[in-house]
Structure formats: C-alpha cells, structure tokens
C-alpha positions, 0 to 999 in steps of 0.5 A, a space after each residue: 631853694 635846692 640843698 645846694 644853695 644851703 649852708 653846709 650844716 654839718 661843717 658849723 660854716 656860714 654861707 659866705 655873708 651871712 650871719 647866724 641866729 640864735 635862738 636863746 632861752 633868757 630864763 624866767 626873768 631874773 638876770 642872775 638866771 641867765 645862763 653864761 652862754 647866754 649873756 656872751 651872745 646878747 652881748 656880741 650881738 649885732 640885732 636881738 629880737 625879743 619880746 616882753 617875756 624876758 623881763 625889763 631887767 634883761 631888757 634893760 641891759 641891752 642897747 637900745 640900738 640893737 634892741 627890736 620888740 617882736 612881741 606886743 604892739 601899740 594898740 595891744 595888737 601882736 606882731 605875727 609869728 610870720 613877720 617874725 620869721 621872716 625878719 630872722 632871715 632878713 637881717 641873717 641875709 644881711 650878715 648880722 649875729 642875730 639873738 632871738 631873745 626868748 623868756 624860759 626855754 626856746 623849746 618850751 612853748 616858745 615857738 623855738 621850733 617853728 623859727 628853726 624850722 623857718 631858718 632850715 628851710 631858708 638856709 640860714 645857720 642857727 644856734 638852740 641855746 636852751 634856757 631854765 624853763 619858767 615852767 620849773 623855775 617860776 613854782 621853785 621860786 615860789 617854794 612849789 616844787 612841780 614834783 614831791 616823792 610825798 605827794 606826786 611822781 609825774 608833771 604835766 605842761 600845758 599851754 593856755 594859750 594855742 594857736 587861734 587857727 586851730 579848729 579845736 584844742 590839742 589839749 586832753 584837759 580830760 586825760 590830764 585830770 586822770 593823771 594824778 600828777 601836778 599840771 603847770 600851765 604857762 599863759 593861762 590867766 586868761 583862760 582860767 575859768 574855762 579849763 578849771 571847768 573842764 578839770 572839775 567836770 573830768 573829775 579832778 576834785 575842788 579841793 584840789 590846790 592851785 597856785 597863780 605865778 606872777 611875774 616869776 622871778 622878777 622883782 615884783 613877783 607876786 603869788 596867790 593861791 587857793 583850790 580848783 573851785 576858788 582859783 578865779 575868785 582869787 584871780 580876781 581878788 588878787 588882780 593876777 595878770 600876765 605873764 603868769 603860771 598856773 600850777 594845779 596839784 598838791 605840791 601848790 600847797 608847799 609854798 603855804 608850809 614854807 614860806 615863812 622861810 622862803 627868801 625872795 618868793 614873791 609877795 602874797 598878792 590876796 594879802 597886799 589885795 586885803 591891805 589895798 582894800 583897808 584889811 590887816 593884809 602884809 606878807 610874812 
C-alpha cells in the first residue's frame, strides 16, 4: 500500500468509511480507575477487543454484543497476536469505532506498540489512550511504593513473559541485580523459580524482600510476601496465580509496616493458605 492510499495522519481524518481504533489502557482493574476518556470510548464503541486482564468488573460493563475475547481460548490455548492484528483492521475497514481494550498501560508490555504499527502500515487511523500501568498502581495498592528516598531512587520493569520465537532472553536478570533498585516484573508467576536463581547467582542477596500481587486492584486481590530465597515456597504455599506482579527490593517490605492501616490492600493470601489449612490465619 503506497502513502497515498493512506489516511492523512496529520489532518486527525478518516479514510472515507473507515473507522478508528483505539488502543486504551483500562487500568489495573478496578473500574473506579479507569480514566474519563476511557470509559467515554468503551461506551461509544461499536466492536471492544479485550482480553482478560482488564477485570471482570470492566468486562462486566460492556455489552456483550459488542464484546470480543481476543485473549485465552477454550482448551487453554491463546489467540495469535496476529490474528488480533489482522481483526483491528478488519472491523476498522468495515467502518466500525473500535476499542482494543488493554489491562494497564497500552505501552507497557501490552503489545500497544506492535498493533499501531500493524494500524500504520495498513492505514488505518488510531488513537493511544494511555491508562495507570499496573506495573505502579498494582504495589501502591498494596502499600509498596516501587521507589522510597529511605530505601531506592530507581525501578526497573521486566517481562516474565517474552516472546517464545526469541532464540534467548533480552532480559539482563545480571545487570538488573547490579542496579540496586526495586525490579517489578509483570507475568512472571510462572517463571519464578528461574529468574529469582539468576538473581541470587548475579549476587542479589537472599534476604532481599519480595512480594506477590495478585489480581491488583481487583476485588479479591490478594498479596503474599517473603525474600528472594522463599519467594516460591511461598508461591506455592499461598497458590498465587496469575495475573500477578512480582515486586523484588526493599520497598516489598512496606506493605508488612503498613498494612494495619492500609485500606483496601488485598488479603494476606499465606494467612487465608494457614486458615484454609485449620491454622490462626486472618488478615489484620
């Protein structure tokens, strides 16, 4: 497709029939979270391509005639970033207002970038509506703040969850322990016996505390915490699953100072795993 064939991007005008995507941030989950512009455009949509990240309350306010599921399908397989791309363009083409609905932040491994691109190349006009990355909002809501003048001055934000077509990790787990600074690592449940090995073989010491997010924000948000040695003993014990943020540095150790008078900072999930199992358990 030649530049000609294209909408004129600088004009902010739509190819006669033609319709626009949106690619918006829906926030860590909670609905209250969602920005104003956000919630205009889910509601003046005609198609919303989400996945699950989101939030079933985020979900639960869309029709479902103009809802499609884009994430994981039955038999626990996922639907291909490039059938994704493809149906953007498809419905755009037809002349639908589209939302591609995204949990956090479009731009923060939410795959914003590849899809725009995808848009750009088949000239189809698009809108970036950022949204509150989880990556921040899912530890404040905790009571961890991902930086503390008392304790670090610099974040670090990881995938644990690259690109399987990648012959090796992008991801310096070495230069990371080197920094010093809280490390926040988004889909990374899985994978967390590997890289808290590589952390503790880079030299990032044992002690060092460690929290587990689960489901930020969302009603039955749950948190579990421990250090770089027990972090999977207490996966485990707690059953944290996705989606979940991990959060490795001194600030994982806020919320334990804190949460006696933290509102609406998730249940302590090693205390309702002790109760489930006939301990004390309770959360404060």
């Amino acid at each position: 497709m030649t530049g000609d064939d294209r909408s004129n991007g600088d004009s902010g005008e739509s190819a006669e029939g033609v319709g626009t995507v949106h690619l918006v941030g829906s926030g860590p989950g909670d609905p209250e979270l969602l920005t104003m512009k956000a919630a205009r455009l889910i509601d003046e949509a005609d198609v919303v391509l989400h996945d699950k990240l989101p939030g079933p309350e985020i979900l639960g306010m869309i029709p479902a005639e103009k809802r499609e599921d884009v994430g994981k399908r039955a038999g626990g397989e996922w639907t291909p970033q490039e059938y994704t791309n493809n149906r953007l363009v498809e419905l755009a083409r037809e002349g639908n207002d589209v939302v591609r609905l995204k949990g956090g932040d479009p731009f923060v491994f939410g795959r914003g970038g590849e899809e725009m691109e995808h848009l750009a190349d088949n000239g189809i006009p698009f809108e970036v509506v950022p949204g509150i990355t989880s990556a921040v909002a899912g530890p404040g809501s905790a009571g961890i703040p991902v930086t503390h003048r008392d304790h670090v001055s610099s974040v670090s934000f990881v995938t644990g969850h690259e690109d399987p077509a990648k012959d090796e990790s992008a991801v310096d787990w070495d230069a990371l322990a080197a920094t010093g600074g809280t490390l926040v690592v988004l889909m990374g449940v899985g994978k967390l016996p590997l890289y808290t090995a590589e952390l503790r073989e880079a030299g990032m010491d044992g002690d060092t505390p460690v929290a587990l997010i689960e489901r930020a924000t969302w009603p039955d948000m749950r948190v579990a915490t421990g250090t770089l040695d027990t972090v999977v003993d207490v996966r485990d014990e707690a059953d944290i699953e996705p989606p979940a943020i991990t959060v490795i540095g001194e600030v994982a150790a806020t919320r334990d100072r804190v949460k006696q008078f933290l509102r609406g900072g998730g249940a302590d999930a090693i205390a309702e795993a002790d109760a489930t199992d006939g301990g004390a358990g309770g959360d404060e």
